[in-house]
VOPAGU-2260 file (C-alpha; in pm, 1 decimal, decimal comma):
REM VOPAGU-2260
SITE   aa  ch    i         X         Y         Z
SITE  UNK   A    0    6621,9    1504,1   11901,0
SITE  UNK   A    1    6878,0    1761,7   11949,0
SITE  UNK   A    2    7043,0    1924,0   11653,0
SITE  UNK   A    3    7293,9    2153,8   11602,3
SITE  UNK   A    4    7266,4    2418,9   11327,8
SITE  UNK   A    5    7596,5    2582,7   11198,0
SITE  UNK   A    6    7715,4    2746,6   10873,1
SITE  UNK   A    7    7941,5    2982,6   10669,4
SITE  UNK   A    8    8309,5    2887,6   10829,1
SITE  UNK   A    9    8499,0    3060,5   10563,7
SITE  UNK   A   10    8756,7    2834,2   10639,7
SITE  UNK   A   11    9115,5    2905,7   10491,6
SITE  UNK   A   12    8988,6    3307,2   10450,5
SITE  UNK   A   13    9276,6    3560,1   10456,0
SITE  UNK   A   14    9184,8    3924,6   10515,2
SITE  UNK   A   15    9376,9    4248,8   10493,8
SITE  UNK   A   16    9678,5    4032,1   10436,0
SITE  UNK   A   17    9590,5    3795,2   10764,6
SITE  UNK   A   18    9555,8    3416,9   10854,5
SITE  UNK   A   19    9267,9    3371,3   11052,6
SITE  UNK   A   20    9299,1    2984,4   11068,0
SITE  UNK   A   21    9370,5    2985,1   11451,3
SITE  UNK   A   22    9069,0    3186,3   11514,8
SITE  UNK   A   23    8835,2    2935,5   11338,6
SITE  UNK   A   24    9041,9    2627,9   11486,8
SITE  UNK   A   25    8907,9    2789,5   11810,9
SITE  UNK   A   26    8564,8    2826,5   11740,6
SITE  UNK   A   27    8537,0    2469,3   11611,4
SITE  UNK   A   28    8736,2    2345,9   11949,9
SITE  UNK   A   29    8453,6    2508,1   12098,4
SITE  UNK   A   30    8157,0    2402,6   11903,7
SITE  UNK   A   31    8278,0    2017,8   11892,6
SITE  UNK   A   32    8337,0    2004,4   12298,4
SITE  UNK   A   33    7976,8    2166,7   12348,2
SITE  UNK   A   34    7866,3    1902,9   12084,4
SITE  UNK   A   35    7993,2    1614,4   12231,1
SITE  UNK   A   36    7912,9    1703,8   12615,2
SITE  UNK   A   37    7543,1    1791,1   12544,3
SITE  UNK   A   38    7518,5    1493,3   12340,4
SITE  UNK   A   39    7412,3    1634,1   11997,5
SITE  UNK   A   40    7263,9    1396,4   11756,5
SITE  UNK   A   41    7226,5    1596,3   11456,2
SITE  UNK   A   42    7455,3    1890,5   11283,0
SITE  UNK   A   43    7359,9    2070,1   11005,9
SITE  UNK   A   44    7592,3    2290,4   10801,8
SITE  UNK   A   45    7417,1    2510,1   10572,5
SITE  UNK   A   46    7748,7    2594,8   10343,0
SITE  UNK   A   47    8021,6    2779,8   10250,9
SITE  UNK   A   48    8258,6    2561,3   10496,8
SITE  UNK   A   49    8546,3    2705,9   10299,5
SITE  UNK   A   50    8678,9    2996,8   10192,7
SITE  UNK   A   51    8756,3    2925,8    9848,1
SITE  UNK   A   52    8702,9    2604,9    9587,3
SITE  UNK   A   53    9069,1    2513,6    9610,9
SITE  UNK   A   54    9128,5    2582,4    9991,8
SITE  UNK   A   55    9475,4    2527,1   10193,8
SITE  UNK   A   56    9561,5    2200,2   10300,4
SITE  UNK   A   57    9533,7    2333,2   10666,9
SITE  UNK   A   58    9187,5    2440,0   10623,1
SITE  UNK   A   59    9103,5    2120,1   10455,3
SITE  UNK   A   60    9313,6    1886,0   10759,7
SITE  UNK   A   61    9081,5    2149,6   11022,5
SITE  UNK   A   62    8755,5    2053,8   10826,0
SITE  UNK   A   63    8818,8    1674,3   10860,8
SITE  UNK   A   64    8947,4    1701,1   11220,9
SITE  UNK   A   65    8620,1    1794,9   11253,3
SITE  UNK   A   66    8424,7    1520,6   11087,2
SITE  UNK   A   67    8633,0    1272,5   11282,5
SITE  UNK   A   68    8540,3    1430,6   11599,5
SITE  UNK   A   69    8180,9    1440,7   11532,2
SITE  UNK   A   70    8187,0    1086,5   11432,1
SITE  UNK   A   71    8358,8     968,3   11757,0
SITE  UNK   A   72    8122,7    1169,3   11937,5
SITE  UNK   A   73    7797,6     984,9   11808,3
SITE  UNK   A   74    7681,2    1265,9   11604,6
SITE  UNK   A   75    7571,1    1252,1   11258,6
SITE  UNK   A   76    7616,5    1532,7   11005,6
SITE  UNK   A   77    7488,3    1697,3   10731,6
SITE  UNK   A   78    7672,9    1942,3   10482,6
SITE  UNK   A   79    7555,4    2104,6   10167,7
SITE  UNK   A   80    7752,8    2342,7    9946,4
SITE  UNK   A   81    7770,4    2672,1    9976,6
SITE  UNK   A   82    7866,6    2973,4    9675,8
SITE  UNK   A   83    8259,2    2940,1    9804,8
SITE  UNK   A   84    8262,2    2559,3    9809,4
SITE  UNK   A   85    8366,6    2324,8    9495,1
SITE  UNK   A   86    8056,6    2102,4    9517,4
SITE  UNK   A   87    8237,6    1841,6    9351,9
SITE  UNK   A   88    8564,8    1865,2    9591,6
SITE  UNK   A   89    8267,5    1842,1    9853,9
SITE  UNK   A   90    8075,5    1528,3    9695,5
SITE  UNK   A   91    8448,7    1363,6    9655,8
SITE  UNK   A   92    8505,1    1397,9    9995,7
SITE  UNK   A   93    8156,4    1246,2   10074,5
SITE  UNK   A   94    8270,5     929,7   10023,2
SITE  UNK   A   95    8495,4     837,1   10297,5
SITE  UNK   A   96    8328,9    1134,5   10571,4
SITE  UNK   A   97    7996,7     906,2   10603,3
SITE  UNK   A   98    8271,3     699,2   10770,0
SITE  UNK   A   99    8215,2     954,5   11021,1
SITE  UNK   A  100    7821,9     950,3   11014,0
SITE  UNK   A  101    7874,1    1292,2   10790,1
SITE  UNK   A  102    7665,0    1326,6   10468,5
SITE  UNK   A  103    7760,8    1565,4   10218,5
SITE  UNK   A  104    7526,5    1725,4    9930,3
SITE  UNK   A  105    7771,6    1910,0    9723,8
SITE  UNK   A  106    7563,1    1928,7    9424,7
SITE  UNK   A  107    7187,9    1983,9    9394,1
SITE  UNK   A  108    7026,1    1628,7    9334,5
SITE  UNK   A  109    6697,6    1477,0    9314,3
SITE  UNK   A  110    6523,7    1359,9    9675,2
SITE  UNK   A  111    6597,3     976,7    9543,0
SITE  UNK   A  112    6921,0    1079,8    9442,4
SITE  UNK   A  113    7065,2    1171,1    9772,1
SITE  UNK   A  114    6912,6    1542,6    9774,5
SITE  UNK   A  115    6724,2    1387,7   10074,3
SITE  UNK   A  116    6876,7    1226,4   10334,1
SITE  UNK   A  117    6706,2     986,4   10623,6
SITE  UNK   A  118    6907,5     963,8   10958,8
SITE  UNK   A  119    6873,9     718,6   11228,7
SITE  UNK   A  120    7006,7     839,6   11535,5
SITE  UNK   A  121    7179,4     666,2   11822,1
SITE  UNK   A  122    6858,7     683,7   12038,1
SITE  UNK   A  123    6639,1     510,3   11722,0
SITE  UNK   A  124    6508,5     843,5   11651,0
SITE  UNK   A  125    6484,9     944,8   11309,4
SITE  UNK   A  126    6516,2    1309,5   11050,6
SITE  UNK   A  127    6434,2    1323,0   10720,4
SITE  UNK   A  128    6660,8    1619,3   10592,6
SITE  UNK   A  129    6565,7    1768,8   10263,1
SITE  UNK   A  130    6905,7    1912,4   10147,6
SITE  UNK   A  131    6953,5    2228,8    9907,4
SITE  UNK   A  132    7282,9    2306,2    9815,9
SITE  UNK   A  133    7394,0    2629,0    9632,3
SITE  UNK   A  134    7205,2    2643,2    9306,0
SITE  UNK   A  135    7367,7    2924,7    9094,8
SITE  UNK   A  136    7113,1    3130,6    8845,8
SITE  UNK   A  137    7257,4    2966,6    8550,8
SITE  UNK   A  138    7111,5    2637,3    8751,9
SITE  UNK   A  139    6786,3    2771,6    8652,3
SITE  UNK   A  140    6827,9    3035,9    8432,8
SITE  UNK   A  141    6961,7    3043,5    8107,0
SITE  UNK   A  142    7129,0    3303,8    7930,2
SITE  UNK   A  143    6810,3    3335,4    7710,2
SITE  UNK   A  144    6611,5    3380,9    7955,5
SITE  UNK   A  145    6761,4    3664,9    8101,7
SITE  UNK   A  146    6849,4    3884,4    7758,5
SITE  UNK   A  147    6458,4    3854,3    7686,3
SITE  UNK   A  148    6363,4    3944,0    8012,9
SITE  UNK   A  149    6560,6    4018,5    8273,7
SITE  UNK   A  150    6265,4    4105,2    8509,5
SITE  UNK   A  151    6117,9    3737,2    8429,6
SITE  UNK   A  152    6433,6    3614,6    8463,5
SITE  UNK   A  153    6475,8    3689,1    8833,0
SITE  UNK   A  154    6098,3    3579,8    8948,5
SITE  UNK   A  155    6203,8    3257,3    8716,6
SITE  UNK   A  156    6457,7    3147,4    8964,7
SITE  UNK   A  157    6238,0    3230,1    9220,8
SITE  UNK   A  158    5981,8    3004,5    9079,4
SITE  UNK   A  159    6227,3    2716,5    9030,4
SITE  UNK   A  160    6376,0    2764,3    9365,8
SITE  UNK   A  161    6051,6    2705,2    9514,9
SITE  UNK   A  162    6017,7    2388,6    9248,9
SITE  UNK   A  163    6300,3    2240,4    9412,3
SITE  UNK   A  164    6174,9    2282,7    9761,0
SITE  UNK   A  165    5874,3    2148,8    9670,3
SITE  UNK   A  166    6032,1    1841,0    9526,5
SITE  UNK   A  167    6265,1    1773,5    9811,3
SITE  UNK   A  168    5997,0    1822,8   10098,4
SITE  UNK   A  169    5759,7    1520,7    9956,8
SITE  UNK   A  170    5953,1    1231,2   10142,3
SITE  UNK   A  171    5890,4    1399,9   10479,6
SITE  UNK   A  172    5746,8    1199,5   10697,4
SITE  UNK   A  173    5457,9    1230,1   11021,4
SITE  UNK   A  174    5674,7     991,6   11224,3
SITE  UNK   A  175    6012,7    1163,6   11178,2
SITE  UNK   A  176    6179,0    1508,6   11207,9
SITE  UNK   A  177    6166,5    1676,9   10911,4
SITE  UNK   A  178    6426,7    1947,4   10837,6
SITE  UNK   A  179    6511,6    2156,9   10544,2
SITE  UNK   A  180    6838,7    2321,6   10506,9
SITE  UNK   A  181    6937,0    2539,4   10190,0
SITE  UNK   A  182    7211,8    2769,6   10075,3
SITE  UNK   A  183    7060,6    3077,6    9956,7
SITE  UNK   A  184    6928,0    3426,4   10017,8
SITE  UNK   A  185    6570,5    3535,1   10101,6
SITE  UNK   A  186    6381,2    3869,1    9991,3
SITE  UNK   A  187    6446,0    4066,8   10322,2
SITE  UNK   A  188    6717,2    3887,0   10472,1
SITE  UNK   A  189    6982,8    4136,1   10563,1
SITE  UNK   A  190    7354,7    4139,1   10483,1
SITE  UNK   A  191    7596,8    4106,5   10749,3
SITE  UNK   A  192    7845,6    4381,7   10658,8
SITE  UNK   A  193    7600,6    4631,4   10453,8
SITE  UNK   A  194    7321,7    4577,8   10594,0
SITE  UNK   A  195    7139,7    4652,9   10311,2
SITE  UNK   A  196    6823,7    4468,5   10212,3
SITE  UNK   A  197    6788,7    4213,7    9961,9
SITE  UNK   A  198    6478,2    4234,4    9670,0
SITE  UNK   A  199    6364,4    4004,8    9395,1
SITE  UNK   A  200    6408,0    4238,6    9114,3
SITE  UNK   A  201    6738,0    4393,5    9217,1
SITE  UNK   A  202    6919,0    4044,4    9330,6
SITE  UNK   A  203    6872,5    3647,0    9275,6
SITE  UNK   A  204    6660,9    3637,8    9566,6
SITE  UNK   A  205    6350,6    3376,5    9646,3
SITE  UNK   A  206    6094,3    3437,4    9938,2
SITE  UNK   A  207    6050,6    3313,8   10256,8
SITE  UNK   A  208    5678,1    3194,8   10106,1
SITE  UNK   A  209    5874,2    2930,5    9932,8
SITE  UNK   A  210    6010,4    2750,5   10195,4
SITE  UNK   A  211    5824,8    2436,3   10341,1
SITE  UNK   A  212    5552,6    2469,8   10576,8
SITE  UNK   A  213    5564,1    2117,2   10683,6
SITE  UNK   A  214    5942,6    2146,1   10803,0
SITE  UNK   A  215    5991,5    2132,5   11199,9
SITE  UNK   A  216    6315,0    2346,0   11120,7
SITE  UNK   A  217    6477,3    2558,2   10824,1
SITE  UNK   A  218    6803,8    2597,1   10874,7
SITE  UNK   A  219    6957,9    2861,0   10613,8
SITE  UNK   A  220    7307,0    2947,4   10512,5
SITE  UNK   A  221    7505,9    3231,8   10282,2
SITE  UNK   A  222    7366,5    3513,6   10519,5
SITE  UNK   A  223    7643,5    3616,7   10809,8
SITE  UNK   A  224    7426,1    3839,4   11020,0
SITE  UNK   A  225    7246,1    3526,7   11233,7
SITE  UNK   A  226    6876,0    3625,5   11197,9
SITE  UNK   A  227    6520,5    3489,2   11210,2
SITE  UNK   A  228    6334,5    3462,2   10879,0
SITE  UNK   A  229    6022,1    3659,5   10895,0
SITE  UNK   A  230    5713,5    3362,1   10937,8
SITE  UNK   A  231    5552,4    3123,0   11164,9
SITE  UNK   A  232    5800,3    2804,2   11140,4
SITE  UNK   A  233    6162,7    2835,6   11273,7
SITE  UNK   A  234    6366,6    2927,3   11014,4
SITE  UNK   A  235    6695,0    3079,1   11030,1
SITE  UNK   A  236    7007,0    3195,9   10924,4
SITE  UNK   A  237    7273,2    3068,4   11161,8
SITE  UNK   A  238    7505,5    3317,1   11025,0
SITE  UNK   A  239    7913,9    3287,9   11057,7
SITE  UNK   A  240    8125,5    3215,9   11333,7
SITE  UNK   A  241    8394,8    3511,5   11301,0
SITE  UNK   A  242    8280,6    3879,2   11242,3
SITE  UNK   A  243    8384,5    3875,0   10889,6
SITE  UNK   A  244    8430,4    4275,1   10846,3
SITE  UNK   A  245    8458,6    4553,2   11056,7
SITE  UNK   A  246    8074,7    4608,8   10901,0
SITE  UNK   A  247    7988,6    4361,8   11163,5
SITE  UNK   A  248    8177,0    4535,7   11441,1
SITE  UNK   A  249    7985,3    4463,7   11767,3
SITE  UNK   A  250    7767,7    4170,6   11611,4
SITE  UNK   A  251    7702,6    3866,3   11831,1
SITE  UNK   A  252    7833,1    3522,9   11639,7
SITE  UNK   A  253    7603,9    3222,5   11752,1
SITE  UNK   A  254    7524,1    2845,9   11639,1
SITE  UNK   A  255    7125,2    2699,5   11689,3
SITE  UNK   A  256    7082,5    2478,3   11922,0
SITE  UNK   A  257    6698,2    2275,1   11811,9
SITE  UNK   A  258    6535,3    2041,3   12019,5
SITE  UNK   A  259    6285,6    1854,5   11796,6
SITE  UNK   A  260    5998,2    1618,6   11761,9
SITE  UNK   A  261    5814,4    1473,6   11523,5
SITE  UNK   A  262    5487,0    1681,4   11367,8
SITE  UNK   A  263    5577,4    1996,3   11616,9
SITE  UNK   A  264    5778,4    2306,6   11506,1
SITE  UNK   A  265    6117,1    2265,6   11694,0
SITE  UNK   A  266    6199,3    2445,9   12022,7
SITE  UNK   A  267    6516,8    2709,7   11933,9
SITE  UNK   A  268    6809,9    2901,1   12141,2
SITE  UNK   A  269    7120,8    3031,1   12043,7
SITE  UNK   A  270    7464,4    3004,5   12169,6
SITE  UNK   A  271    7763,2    3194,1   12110,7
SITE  UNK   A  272    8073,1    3117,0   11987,1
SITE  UNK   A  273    8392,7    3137,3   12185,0
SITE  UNK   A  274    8755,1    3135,8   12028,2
SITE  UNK   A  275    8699,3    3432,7   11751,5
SITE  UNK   A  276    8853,5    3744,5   11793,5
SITE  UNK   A  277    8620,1    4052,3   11808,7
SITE  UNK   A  278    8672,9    4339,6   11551,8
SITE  UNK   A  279    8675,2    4691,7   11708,5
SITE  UNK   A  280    8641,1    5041,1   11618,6
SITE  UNK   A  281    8875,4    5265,7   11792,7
SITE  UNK   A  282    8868,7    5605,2   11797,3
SITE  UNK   A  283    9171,8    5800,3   12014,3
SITE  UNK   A  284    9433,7    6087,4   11952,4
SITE  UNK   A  285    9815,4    5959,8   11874,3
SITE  UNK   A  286    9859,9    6096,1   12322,5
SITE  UNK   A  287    9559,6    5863,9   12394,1
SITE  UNK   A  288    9644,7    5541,0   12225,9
SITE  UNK   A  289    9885,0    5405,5   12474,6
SITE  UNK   A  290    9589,1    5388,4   12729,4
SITE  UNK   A  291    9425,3    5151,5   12493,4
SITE  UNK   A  292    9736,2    4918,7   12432,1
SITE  UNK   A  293    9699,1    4733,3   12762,8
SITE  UNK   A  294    9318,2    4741,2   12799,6
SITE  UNK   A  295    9266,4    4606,4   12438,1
SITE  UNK   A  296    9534,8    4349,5   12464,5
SITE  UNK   A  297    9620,7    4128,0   12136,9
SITE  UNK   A  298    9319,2    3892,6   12092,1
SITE  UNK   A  299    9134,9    4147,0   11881,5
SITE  UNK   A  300    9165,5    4333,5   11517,0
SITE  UNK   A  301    9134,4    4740,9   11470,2
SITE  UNK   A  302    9012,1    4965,5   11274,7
SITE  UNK   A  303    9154,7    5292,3   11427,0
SITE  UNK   A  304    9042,5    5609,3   11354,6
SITE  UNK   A  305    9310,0    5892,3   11481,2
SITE  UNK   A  306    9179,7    6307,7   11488,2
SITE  UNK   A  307    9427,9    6487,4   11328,7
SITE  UNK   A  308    9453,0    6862,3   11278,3
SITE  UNK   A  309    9688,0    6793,1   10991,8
SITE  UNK   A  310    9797,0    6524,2   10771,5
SITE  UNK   A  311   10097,7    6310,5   10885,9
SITE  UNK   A  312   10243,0    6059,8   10669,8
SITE  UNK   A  313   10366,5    5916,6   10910,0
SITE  UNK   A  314   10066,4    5803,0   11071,3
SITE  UNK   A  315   10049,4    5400,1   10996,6
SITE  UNK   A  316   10392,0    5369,5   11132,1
SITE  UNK   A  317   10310,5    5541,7   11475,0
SITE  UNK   A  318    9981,6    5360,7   11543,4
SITE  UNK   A  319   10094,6    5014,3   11463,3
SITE  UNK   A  320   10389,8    5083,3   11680,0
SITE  UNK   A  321   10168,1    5070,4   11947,7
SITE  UNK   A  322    9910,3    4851,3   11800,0
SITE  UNK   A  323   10051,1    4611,8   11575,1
SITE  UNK   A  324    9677,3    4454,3   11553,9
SITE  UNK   A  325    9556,8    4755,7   11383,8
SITE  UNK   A  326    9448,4    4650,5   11029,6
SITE  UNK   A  327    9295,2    4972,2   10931,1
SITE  UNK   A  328    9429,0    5314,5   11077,0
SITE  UNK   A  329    9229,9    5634,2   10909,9
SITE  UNK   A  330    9300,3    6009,2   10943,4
SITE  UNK   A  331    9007,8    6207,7   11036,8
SITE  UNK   A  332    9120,4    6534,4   10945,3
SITE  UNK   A  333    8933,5    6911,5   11006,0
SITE  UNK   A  334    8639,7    6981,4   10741,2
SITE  UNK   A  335    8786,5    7245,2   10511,7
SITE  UNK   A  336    8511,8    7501,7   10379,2
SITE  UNK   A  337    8449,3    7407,8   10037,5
SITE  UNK   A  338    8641,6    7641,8    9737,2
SITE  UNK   A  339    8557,9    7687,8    9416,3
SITE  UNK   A  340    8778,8    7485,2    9216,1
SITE  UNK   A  341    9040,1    7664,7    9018,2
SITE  UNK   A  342    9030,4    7533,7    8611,3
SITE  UNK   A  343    9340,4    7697,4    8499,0
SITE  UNK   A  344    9250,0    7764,1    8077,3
SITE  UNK   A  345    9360,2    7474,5    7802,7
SITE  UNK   A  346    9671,2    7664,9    7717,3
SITE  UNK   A  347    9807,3    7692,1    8055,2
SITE  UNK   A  348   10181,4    7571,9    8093,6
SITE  UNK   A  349   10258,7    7273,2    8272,7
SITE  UNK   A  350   10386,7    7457,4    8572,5
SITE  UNK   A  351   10065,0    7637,6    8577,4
SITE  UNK   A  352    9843,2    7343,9    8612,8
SITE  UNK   A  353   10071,9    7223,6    8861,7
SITE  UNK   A  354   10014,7    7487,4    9036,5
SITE  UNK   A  355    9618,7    7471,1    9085,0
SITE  UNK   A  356    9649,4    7124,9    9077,1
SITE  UNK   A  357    9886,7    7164,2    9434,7
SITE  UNK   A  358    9628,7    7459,8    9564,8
SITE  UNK   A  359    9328,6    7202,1    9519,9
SITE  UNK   A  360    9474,2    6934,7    9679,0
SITE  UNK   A  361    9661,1    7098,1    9959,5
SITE  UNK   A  362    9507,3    7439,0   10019,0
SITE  UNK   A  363    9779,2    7587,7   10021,4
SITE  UNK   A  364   10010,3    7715,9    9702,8
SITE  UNK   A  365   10321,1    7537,2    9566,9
SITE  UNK   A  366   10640,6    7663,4    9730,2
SITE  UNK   A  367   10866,7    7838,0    9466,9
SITE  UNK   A  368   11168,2    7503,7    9536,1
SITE  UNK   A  369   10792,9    7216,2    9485,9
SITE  UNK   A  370   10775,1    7376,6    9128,6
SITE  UNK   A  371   11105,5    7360,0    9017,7
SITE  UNK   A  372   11143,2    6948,6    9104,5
SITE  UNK   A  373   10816,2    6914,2    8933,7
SITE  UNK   A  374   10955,9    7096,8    8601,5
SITE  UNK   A  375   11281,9    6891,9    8621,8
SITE  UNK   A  376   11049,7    6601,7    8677,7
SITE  UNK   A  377   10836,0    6677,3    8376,2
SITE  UNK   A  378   11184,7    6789,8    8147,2
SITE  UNK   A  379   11307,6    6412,5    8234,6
SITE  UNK   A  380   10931,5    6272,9    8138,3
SITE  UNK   A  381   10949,7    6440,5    7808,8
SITE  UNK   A  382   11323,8    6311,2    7768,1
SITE  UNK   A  383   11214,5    5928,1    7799,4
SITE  UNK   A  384   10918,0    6007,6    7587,3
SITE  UNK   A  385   11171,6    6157,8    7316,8
């Protein structure tokens, strides 16, 4: 059987004030033809296909463009909610996308209850897919439980997670493929943008102890970075399809590719997504950056960083002049030697706290024409207050 493991589109995201909806049209072009010419039988989406609960009707019309195009191409699907998603938008929807061979879970539910689903492919072959959606700690935790012990609290939904997979893995079956799929976080997965590590104790966080040994494949979603999960079954984190942040500058976006049969751990390789723009750090002098206009080109987002041996306020204006794809442009000005700061006494006049207010933040003292706009300034502010 060969399945297809994808997850956290984002659909519908803006960012810094951008549409990125062509970008992730791209990437699905992409991922349905290499679906339909390698003749996938299975997709699984481990969550967070949109952006937001109440998405844009042109991220929703993408989404089921894609569900019609899996369906024509013989595929079946399987979706389960992720933190972003309205699970019961998702479950609505359900109804007419198995039309198109594509089963949603947008709610957690009981393995007889749809929370496991049994697929037949076109070959006769079959998976058993136990499906976890996005279980927020109120799920499992109640209020109560937390204010008496926040500590228990944490290892409680840890404990109930594992409940749940425990629950859902008993239909598997020794002449079928058994998956598990789940939208969650595990103690040491790491963050795509931060990179920083997640603990039970500090976050909502269950281990990758929990998850089913009897599984031929764990397909995991909510984490962007794609990564492994520490263990001896495959089970991963497909991650997103679009660096998300320019934390994730120079990290490689792929989708799972699984070939799997029944009672053997599934055979795994990666492949990367084409269609996304890459985010890149930039680094040049104001003289350098027209060097970088043509080599760069437009299919990418910046974060430039300019060297600057004094401030210009001017400085936004003149890079994206150049680069109008430049979301971020920073100063990086000389280190000035540290100064003791100057605490001018409670009874100072107002002109005199202007003063070492101007010398603190400029290094340099007020000019004799700065303090007299700033008294007529503070004459008019005591005029309005009057």
């Amino acid at each position: 059987m060969k399945i297809v493991h994808t997850s956290d589109w984002h659909v519908g995201r803006r960012w810094k004030g951008i549409d990125r909806l062509n970008e992730i049209e791209a990437v699905l072009d992409h991922l349905s033809r290499y679906i339909e010419a390698e003749e996938i039988d299975l997709v699984l989406h481990t969550g967070d296909v949109f952006d937001a609960r109440t998405p844009p009707a042109e991220a929703e019309r993408l989404v089921n463009r894609f569900f019609v195009r899996m369906g024509r191409a013989g595929a079946h699907m399987v979706l389960i909610a992720g933190n972003h998603d309205d699970p019961g938008r998702l479950d609505a929807r359900g109804l007419l996308a198995e039309f198109a061979n594509v089963h949603i879970v947008g709610r957690p539910r009981r393995a007889s209850e749809g929370g496991v689903q049994v697929i037949e492919t076109r070959s006769g072959e079959k998976a058993v897919v136990a499906a976890l959606p996005f279980a927020s700690p109120g799920k499992f935790v109640s209020a109560l439980d937390l204010a008496a012990d926040e500590g228990g609290a944490y290892s409680l939904y840890a404990r109930m997670f594992q409940s749940a997979v425990q629950s859902l893995s008993q239909p598997f079956r020794s002449d079928a493929v058994n998956l598990f799929m789940a939208h969650t976080h595990l103690e040491g997965a790491v963050f795509g943008a931060s990179e920083r590590r997640v603990h039970v104790g500090q976050e909502w966080a269950a281990t990758a102890q929990t998850l089913p040994t009897t599984a031929a494949y764990i397909a995991l979603g909510h984490i962007h970075k794609p990564q492994k999960v520490e263990g001896l079954l495959p089970a991963y984190y497909a991650g997103s399809p679009l660096q998300m942040d320019f934390g994730e500058v120079g990290q490689a976006k792929t989708f799972v590719v699984i070939h799997a049969t029944p009672g053997r751990p599934a055979r795994v390789s990666h492949v990367g997504y084409e269609g996304g723009f890459p985010l890149i750090d930039l680094r040049a002098s104001l003289s350098e950056l027209p060097t970088h206009v043509q080599k760069l080109g437009p299919r990418c987002w910046l974060r430039v960083t300019v060297p600057l041996t004094e401030k210009d306020p001017d400085l936004n204006r003149k890079v994206r002049s150049l680069l109008p794809n430049a979301l971020v442009v920073r100063a990086e000005l000389p280190e000035v030697e540290a100064r003791e700061s100057i605490r001018p006494p409670s009874t100072a006049s107002p002109a005199e706290l202007y003063r070492a207010f101007h010398l603190s933040e400029h290094n340099t003292a007020a000019a004799p024409e700065v303090i007299e706009a700033f008294l007529r300034v503070h004459a008019e502010a005591l005029e309005v207050e009057a």
